[in-house]
C-alpha positions in Angstrom: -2.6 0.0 9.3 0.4 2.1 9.6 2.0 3.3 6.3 5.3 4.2 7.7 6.8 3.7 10.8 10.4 4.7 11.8 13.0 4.9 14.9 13.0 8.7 15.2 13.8 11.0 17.8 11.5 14.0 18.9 12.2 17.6 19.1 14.2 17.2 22.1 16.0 14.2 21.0 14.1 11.7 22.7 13.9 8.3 21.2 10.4 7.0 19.5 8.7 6.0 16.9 7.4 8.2 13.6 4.8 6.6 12.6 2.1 7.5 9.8 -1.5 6.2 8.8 -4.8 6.9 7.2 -6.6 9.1 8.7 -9.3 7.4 11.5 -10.9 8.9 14.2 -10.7 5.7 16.3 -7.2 5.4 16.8 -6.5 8.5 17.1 -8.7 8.8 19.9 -7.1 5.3 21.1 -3.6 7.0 20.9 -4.6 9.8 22.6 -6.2 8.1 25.5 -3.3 4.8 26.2 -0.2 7.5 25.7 0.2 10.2 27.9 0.5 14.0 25.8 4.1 13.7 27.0 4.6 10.9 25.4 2.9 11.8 22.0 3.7 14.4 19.3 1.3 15.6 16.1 3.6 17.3 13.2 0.4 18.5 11.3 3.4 19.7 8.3 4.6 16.4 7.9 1.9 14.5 8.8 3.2 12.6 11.1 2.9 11.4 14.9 5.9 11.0 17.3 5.7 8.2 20.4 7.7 7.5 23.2 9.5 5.1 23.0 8.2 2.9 25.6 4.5 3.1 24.5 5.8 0.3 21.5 3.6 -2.5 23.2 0.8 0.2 22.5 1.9 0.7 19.1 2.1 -3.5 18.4 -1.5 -3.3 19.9 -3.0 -0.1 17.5 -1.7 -1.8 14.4 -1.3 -5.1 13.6 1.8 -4.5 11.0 3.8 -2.7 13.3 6.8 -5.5 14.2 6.3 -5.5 10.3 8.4 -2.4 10.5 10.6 -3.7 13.3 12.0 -5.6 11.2 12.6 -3.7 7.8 16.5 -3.1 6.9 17.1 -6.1 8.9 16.7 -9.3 6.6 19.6 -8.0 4.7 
């Protein structure tokens, strides 16, 4: 389950997702192998991983909450 997921831009200013979650070994090792390492960032001082924007149907697969977060901020 993800525990934060924002619209973020990279390092370069691409557009993706921020996303945080518990640690597992599992997905990470999912992520790693269904995004490309172009596509995928680790911030190990934040925390955080970055993804390309178009791996969002991989992201909506990984964790089931993630249209959850598609969603925040716009209800209201």
């Amino acid at each position: 389950m993800l525990t934060e997921c924002v619209k973020s831009g990279n390092a370069e200013g691409r557009v993706g997702w921020r996303i945080k979650f518990d640690y597992d070994a599992d997905i990470i090792e999912t992520l790693k192998k269904r995004v490309p390492h172009t596509e995928r960032e680790w911030n190990p001082d934040e925390r955080y991983w970055w993804v390309g924007d178009e791996y969002q149907e991989t992201l909506k697969l990984l964790f089931r909450n993630f249209e959850s977060f598609l969603f925040q901020g716009k209800l209201f």
